[in-house]
GUPATI-813081 format. One record per residue: residue in three letters; x, y negated, z of N, C-alpha, C in turn. Coordinates in steps of 0.02 Angstrom, whole numbers, plus 50000, padded with zeros to 5 digits. Atoms other than C-alpha are relative to their C-alpha. Layout:
% GUPATI-813081
ALAXYZXYZXYZ
...
//
This chain:
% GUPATI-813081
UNK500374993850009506365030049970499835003150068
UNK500384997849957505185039350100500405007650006
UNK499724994749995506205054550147499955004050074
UNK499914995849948505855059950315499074997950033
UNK500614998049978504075061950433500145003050068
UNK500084997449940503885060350604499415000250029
UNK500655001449990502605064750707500034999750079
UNK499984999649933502145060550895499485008350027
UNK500284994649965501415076050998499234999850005
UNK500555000249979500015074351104499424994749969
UNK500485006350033498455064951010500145001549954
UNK499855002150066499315064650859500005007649984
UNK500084993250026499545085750828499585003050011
UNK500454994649964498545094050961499744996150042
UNK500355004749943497095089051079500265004550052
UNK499805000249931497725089551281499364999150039
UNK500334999649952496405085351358499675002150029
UNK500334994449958495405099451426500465004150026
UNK499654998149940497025104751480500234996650061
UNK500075003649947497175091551578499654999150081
UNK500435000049960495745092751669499995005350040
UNK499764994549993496165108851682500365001550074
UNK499304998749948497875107451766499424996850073
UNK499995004549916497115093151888499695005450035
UNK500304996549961495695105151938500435007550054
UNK499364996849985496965118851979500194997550067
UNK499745004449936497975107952085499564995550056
UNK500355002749957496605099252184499895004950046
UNK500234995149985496265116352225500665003550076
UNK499264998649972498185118752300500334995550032
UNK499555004849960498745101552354499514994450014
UNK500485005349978497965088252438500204991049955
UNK500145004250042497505071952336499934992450042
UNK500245008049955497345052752378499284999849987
UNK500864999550002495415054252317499845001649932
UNK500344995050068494335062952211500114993149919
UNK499975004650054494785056152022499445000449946
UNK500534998550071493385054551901500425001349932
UNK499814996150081493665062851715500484994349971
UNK499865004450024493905046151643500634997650016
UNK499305002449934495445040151785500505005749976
UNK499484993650011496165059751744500294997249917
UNK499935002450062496175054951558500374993349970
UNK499715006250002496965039651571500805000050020
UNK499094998449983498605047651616500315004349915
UNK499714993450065498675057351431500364995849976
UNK499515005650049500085049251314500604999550053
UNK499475002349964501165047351472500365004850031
UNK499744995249979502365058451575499625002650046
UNK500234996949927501405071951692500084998350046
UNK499815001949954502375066451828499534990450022
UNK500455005350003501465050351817499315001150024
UNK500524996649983499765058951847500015003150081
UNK499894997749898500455066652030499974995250009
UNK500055005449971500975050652062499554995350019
UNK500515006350014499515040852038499265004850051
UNK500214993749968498465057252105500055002150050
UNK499824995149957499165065952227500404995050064
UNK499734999549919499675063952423500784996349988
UNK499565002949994501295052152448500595005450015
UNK499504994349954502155066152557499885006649965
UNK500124994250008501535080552455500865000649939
UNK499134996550034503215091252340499574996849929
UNK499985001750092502985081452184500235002849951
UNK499734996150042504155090852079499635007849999
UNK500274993350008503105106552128499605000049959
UNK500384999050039501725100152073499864997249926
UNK499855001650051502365092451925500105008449955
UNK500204993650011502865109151894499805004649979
UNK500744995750029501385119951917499334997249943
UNK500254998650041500455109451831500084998549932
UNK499724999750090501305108351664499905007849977
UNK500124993050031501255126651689499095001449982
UNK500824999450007499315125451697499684997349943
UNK500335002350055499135113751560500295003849944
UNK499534995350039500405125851455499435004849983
UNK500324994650004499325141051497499114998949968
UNK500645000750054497755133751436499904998349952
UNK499845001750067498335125551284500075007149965
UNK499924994550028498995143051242499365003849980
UNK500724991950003497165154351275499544995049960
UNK500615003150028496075138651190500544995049966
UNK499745003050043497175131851047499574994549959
UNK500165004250029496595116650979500474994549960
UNK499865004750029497475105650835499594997049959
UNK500595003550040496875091850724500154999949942
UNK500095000150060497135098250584499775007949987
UNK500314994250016495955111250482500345006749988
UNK499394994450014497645121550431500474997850033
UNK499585002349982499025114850536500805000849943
UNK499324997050018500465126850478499834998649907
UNK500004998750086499635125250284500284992249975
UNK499825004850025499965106250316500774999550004
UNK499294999549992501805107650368500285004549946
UNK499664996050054502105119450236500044994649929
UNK499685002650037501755106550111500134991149994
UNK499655008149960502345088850195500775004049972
UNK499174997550000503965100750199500234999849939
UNK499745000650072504155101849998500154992749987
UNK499805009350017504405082350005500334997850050
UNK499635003749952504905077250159500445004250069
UNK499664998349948506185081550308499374998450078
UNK500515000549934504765084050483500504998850040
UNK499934999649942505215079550640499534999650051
UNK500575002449973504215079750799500564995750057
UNK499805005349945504535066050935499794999550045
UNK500494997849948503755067451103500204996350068
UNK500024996649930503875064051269499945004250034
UNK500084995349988503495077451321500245003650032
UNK499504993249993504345094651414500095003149947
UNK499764995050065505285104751290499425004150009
UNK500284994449977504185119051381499214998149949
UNK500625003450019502585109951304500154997949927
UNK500134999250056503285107751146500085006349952
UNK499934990950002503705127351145499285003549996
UNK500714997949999501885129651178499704999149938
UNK500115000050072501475120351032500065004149933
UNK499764994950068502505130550905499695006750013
UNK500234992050002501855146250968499185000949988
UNK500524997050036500165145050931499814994549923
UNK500185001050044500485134050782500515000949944
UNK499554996150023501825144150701500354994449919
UNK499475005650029502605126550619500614999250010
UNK499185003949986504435124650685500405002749966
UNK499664996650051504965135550548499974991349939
UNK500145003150063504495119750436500324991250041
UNK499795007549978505275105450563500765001450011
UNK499254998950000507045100650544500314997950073
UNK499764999849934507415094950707499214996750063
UNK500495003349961506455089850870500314996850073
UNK499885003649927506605077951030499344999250047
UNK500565001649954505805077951196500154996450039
UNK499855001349961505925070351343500715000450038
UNK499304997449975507425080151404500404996749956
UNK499215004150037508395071551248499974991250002
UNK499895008149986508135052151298499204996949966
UNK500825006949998506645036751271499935004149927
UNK500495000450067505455038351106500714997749951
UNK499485004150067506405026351025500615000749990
UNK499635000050021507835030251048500165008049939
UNK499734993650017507945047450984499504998849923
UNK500385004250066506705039550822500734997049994
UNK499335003650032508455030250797500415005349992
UNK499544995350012509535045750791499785003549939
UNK500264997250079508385051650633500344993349957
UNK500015004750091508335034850539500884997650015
UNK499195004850000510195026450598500375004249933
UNK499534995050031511155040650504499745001349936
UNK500035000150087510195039250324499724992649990
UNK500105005050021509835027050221499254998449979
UNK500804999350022508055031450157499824997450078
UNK500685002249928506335027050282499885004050006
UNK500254994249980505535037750362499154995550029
UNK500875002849974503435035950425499945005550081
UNK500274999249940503015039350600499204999050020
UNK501045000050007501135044850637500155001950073
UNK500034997849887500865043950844499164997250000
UNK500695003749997499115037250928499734995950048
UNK499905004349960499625024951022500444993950013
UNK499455005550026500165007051034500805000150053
UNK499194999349987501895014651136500305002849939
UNK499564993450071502165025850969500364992849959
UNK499735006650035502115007650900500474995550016
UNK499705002749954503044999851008501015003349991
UNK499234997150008504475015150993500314998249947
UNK499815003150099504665007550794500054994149978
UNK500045009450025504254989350809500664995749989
UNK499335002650037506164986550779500525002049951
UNK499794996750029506454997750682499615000649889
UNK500255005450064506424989250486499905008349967
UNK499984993250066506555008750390499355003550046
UNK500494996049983505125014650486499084998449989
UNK500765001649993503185014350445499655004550057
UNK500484995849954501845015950577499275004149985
UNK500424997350011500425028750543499555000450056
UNK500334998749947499135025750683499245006049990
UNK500334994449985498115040950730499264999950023
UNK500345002749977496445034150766499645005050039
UNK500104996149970495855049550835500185003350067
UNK499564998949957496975051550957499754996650079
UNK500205000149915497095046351157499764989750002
UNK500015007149958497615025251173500044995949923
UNK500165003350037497065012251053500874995349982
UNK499465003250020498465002650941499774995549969
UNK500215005550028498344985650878500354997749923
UNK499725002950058499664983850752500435008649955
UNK499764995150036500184997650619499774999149933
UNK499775001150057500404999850448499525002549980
UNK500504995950011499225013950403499645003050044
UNK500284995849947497855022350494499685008249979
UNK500304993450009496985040750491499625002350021
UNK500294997149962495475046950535499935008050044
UNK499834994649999496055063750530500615002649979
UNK499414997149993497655073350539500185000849920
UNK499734996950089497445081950354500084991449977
UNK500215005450026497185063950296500664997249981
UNK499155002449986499195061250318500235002449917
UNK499875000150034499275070850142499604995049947
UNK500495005750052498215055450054500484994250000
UNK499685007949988499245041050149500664999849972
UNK499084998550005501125047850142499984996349930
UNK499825003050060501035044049946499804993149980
UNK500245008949987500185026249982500684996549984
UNK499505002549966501595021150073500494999849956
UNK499494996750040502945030149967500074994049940
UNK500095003950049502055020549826500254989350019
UNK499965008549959502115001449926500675000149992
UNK499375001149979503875005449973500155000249935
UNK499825001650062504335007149797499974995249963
UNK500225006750054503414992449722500574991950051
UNK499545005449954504524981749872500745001049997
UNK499485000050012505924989449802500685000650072
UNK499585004749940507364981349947499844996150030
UNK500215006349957506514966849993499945000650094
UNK499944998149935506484965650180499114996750009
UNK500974999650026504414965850231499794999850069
UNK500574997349938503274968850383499414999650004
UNK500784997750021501524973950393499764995050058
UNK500115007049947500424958850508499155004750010
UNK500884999450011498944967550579499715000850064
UNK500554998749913497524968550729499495005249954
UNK500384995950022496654981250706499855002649937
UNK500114995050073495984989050532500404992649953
UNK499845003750043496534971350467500814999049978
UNK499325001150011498124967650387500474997949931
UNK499865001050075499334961650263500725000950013
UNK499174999450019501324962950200500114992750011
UNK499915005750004502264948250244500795002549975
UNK499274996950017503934950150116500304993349977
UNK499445004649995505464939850105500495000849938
UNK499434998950072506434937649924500454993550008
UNK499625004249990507754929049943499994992650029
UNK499945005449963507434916850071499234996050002
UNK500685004050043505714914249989499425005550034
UNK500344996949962504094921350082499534999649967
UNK500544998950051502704929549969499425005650084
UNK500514995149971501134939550056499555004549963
UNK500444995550043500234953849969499875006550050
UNK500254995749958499424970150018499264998750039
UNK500475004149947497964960650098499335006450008
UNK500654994549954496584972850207499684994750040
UNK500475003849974495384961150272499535004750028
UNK500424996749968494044969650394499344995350014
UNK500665002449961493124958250486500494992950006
UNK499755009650002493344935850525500595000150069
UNK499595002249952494184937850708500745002049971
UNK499624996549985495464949950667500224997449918
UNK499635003250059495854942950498500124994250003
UNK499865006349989495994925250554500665001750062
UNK499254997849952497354933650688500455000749962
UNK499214999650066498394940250542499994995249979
UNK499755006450041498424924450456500274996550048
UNK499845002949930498744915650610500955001650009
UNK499394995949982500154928150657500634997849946
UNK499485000650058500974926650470500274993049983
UNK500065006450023500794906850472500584998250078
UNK499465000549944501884908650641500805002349990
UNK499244992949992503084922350584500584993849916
UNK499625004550062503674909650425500324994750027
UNK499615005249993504424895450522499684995149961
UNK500375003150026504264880550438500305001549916
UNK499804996450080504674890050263498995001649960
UNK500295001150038503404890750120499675007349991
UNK500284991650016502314908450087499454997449943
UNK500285000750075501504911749914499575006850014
UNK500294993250023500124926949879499434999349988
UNK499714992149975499424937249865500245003049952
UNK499554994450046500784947649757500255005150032
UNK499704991849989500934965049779500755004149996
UNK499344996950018502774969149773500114992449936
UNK499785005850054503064958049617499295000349938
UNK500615000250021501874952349470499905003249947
UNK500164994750042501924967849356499415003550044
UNK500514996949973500744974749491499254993450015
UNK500585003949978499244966649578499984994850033
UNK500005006349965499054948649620499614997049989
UNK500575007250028497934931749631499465003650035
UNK500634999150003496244931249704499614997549973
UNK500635005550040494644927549631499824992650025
UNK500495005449969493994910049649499554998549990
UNK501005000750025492204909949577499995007649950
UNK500604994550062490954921049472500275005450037
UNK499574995449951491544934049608499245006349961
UNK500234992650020489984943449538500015001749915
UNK499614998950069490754942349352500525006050005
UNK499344994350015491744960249359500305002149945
UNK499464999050051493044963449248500385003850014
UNK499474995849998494434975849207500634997349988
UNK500104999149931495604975449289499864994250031
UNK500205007049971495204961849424500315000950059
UNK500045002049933495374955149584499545001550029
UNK500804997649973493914962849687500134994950070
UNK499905003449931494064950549830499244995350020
UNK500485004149994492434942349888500124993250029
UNK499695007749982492224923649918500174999950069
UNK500104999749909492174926450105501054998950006
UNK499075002650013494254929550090500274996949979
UNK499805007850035494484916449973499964995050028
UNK500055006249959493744905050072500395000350079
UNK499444999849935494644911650239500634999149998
UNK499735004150016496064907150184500084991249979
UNK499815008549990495894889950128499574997750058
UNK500175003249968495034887250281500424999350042
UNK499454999349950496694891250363500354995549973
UNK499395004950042497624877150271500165001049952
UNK499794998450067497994886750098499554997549962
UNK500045004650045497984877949943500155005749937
UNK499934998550051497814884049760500604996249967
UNK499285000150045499724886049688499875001949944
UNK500144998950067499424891949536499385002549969
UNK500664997650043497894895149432499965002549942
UNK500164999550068497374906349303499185001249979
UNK500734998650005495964911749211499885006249952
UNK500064994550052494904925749111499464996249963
UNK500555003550057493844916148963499645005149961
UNK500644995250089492394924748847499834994349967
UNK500095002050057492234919448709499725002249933
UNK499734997250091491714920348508500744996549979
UNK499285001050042493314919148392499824995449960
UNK499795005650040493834904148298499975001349910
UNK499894996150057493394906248116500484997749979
UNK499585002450039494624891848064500785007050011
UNK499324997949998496174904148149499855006649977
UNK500044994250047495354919648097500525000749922
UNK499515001250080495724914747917500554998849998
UNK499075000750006497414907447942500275005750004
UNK499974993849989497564922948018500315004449937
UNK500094993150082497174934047864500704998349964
UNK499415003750045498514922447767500755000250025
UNK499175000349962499974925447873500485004949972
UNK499294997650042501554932847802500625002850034
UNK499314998849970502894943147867500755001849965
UNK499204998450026504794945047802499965006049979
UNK500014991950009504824961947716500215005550029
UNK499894993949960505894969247842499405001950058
UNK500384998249948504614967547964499355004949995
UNK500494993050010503164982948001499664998450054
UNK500764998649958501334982748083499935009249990
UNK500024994349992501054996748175499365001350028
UNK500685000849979499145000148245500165008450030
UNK500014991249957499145015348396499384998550026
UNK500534999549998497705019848465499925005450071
UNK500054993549950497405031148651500545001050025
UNK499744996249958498325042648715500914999649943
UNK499444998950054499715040748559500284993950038
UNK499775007849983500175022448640500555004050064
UNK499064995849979501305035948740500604999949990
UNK499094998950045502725038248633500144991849991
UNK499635006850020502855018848621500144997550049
UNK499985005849940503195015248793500834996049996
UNK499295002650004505185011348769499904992949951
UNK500355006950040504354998748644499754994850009
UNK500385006549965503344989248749500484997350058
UNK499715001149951504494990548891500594992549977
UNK499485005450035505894980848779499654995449971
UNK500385005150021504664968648723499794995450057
UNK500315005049931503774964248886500634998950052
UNK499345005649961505504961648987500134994849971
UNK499775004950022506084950048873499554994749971
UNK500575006550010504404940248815499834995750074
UNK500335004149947503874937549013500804999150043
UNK499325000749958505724935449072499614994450046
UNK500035007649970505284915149112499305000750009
UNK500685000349956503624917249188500074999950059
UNK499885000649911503394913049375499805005750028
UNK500124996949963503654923249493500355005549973
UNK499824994150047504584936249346500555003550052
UNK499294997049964505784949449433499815006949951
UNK500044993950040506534964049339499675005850010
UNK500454994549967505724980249340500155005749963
UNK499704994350050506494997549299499395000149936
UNK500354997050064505915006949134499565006650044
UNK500534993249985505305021749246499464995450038
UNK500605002549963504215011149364499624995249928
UNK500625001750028503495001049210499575005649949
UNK500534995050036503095018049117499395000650036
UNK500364995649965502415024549246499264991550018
UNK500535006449996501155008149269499585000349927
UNK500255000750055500925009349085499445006649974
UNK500434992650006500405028149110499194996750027
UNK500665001449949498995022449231499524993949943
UNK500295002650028498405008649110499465004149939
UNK500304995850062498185020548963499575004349995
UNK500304994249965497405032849061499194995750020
UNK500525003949960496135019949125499534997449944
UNK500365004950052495625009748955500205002149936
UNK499944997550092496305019348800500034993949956
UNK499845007450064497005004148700499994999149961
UNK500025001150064497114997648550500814997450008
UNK499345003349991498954992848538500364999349907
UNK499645002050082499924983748388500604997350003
UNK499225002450000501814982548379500184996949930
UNK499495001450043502924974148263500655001250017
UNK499395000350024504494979148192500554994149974
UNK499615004150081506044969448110500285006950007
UNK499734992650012506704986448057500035005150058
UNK499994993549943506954997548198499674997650063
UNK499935002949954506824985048308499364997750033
UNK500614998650003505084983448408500044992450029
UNK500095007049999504894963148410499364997950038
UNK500425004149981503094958248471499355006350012
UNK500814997549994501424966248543499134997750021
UNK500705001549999499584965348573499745007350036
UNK500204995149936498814975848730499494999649997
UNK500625001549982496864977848706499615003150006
UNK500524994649993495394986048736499305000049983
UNK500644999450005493564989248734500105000050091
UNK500434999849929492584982648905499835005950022
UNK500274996549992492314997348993499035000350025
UNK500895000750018490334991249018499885000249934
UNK500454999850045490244989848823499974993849993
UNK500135007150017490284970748840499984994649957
UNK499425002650044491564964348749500745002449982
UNK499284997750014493334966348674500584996050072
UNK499405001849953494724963748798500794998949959
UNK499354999949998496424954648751500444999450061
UNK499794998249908497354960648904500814995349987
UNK499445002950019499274956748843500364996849918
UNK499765002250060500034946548698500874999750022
UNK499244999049962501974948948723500404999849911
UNK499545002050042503364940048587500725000550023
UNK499514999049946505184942448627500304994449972
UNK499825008750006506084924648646500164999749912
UNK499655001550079507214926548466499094999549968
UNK500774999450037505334929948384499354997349983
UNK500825005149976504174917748451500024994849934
UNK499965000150033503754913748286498974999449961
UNK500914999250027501774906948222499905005449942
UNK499954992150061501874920248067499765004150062
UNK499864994549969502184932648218499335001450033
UNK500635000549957500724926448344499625000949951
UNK500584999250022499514925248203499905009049978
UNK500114996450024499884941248126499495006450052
UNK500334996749955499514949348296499274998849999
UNK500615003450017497944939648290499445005449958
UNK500454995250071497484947448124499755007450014
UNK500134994949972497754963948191499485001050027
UNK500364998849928496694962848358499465000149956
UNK500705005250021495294952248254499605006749985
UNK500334993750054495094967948126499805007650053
UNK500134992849973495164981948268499304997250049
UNK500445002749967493984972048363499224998949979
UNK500595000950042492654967648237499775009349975
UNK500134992850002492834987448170499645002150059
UNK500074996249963492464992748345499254995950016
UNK500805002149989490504981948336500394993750045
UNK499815005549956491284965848443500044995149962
UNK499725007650019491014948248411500154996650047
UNK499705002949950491544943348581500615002650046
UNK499234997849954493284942048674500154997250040
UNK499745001949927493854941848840501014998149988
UNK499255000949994495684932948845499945001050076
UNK499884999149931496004940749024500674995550021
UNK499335003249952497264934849156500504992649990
UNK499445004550021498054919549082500134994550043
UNK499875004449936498994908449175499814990449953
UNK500475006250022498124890049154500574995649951
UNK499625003150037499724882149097500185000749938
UNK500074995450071499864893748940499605002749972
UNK500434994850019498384897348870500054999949916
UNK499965003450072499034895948697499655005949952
UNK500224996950020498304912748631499154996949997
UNK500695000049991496614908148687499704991249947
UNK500115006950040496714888948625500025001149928
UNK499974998650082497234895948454499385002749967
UNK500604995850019495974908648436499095000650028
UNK500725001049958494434903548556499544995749947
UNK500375003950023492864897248468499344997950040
UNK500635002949945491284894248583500075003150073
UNK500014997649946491374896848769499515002750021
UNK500574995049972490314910848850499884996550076
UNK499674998249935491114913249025500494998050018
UNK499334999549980492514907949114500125002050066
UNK500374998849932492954914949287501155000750012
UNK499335002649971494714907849383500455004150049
UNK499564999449939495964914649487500484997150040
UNK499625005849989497294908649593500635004150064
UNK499615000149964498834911749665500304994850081
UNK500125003149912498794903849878500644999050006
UNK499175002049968500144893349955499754996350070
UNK500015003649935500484887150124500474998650031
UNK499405002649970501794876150205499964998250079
UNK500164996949953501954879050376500444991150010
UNK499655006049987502664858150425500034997250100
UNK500105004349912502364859050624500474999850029
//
């Protein structure tokens, strides 16, 4: 869990650099210089310690500490009379980061300079602690937050040292600041803007959740990037941000290095209750939900050596009249009960589906358990998205077998999204009756054509039963790569 929020100073809270220019002018004025510095040369000292700037600046023999000094006091005093942060409300954003998370700021910095800060941005009422310079390196004092809990924490700086202060540090995400002073190559998330931090935080929050424990790291150059996570000894990749060919042929590169000669599978998102597989054809065939991946990534990959591990598919179709009818004829035990929900009511049945779909997809590849609150809460987002048609069976209390479907949101066709039996149950009576169900809510709703979505190629036994003329078919595929050098 995401429990704490740090942030670097300069770049990343407030713009410096017209005080900068500031101070130097000042002091050129007072101490003698090794040679006039252009804007650009002055600017090229921001992100780093003042004292760095004399040095590089100023006269060999001149009182360094003076003018270290004066001009912190110069860049102080103008920060103060021409306040500039990057964000539209500063203090309105710290007020509500603070209802969720523990702030810190992290700095290099002089205390004196981060005193400046708080006073014209009347936040340190809303930060639980802070380090500058005076309390030891970046990183280390970033380790005195995370060592001592157990939760992560996200670090937003704007610069690849902010990255650098975290890159060993496994509980920490990097938030790069793109706005900011010195370009970063590798980070987790980026921001064009300060407010923008309340959009990402719950990204992240969300990622870190779906990874559960797993141990992970983000692989990226620039905007591109992907998760490279580790289950038990076993190396999956998901998350995938593709930008552009150089910088996505680097991350693959990078991730095809970072595996040894060990085996990597993806793309799976955390595990495969969420989002996995890319498309491999009819890329302009869209479907709900899908893979939106264009061939361009499909193919960048296997041009890197990956191979199609597993394959599924989504078929259209008309329906089978022979299983129709069988259909109709099917028979259940008297204890057993058809139940037909419909919308927003497919609510109250989530403890229903939940105990159905653990134990129907136990033995499916790739299966790992998955609380009851994280699959409500997945189930919320479905229902919310496609308003279902859903059909349980009973043996008395007991909620035995379902059927997950919908209407195309184009209007197309009917969608069978999930068919889910629980092992004791798997039972032809059971499959057909579902059948019967779908057939009748399906035909009611104007549809003579059905999409069997997602199925994995080895099982398509719903679709073989019930498929009668092929429309469409359009493939996906789970990527492998064995790293043997």
């Amino acid at each position: 869990m995401i429990s704490k929020l740090i942030f670097d100073l300069d770049g990343t809270l407030w713009e410096t650099k017209d005080s900068f220019l500031y101070a130097y002018e000042k002091l050129s004025e007072e101490f003698p210089l090794k040679r006039k510095a252009s804007e650009n040369e002055i600017l090229s000292f921001l992100g780093v310690k003042f004292k760095d700037l004399v040095d590089g600046l100023f006269k060999d023999d001149s009182d360094k500490a003076l003018i270290s000094s004066k001009g912190l006091g110069y860049s102080i005093e103008y920060m103060i009379n021409n306040p500039k942060t990057y964000s539209s409300d500063i203090e309105y954003l710290f007020s509500e980061l603070s209802k969720k998370y523990d702030i810190y700021i992290v700095s290099n910095c002089p205390g004196k300079y981060l005193e400046a800060f708080y006073s014209i941005s009347s936040v340190k009422k809303y930060v639980k602690a802070d380090y500058t310079i005076e309390d030891g390196r970046k990183e280390d004092n970033i380790k005195k937050i995370t060592d001592s809990y157990r939760d992560k924490a996200v670090f937003v700086g704007d610069s690849y040292t902010d990255y650098e202060a975290i890159e060993n540090h496994r509980k920490v995400f990097f938030v790069f600041a793109k706005y900011g002073y010195i370009r970063a190559h590798n980070y987790d998330y980026s921001i064009d803007s300060l407010d923008e931090i309340l959009e990402v935080i719950p990204k992240i929050a969300e990622k870190d959740r779906m990874l559960k424990d797993d141990e992970y790291e983000v692989i990226s150059s620039n905007d591109s990037n992907l998760t490279l996570i580790c289950k038990k000894d076993v190396f999956y990749f998901g998350f995938v941000h593709f930008t552009n060919e150089e910088d996505d042929v680097r991350v693959i590169k990078e991730m095809k290095n970072k595996i040894g000669k060990s085996k990597v599978i993806g793309p799976i998102n955390g595990s495969t209750w969420y989002s996995y597989r890319l498309s491999l054809d009819s890329y302009d065939f869209r479907l709900y939900p899908d893979a939106l991946n264009d061939r361009r990534i499909t193919e960048l990959f296997l041009n890197q050596g990956f191979f199609v591990e597993h394959r599924y598919s989504s078929t259209l179709g008309t329906l089978n009249p022979k299983i129709t009818e069988l259909a109709k004829k099917a028979k259940l035990p008297p204890d057993y009960t058809v139940k037909v929900i419909k919308g927003e009511k497919c609510y109250d049945y989530l403890d229903d589906l939940y105990k159905i779909s653990t134990d129907a997809f136990e033995n499916a590849d790739y299966y790992e358990p998955i609380s009851s609150e994280d699959f409500k809460e997945l189930y919320i987002q479905n229902i919310r998205a496609c308003s279902p048609d859903l059909v349980i069976i009973h043996k008395k209390d007991e909620p035995i077998a379902l059927s997950f479907s919908y209407e195309d949101p184009e209007k197309r066709f009917y969608v069978s999204k999930t068919v889910g039996i629980r092992k004791a149950y798997q039972k032809t009576s059971v499959l057909l009756t579902l059948i019967d169900y779908s057939t009748r809510i399906m035909l009611d709703s104007g549809y003579d054509k059905v999409l069997y979505h997602f199925q994995n190629d080895r099982t398509k036994v719903l679709y073989e039963m019930s498929n009668g003329c092929l429309i469409r078919r359009k493939y996906y595929g789970l990527l492998g790569y064995v790293n043997d050098k």
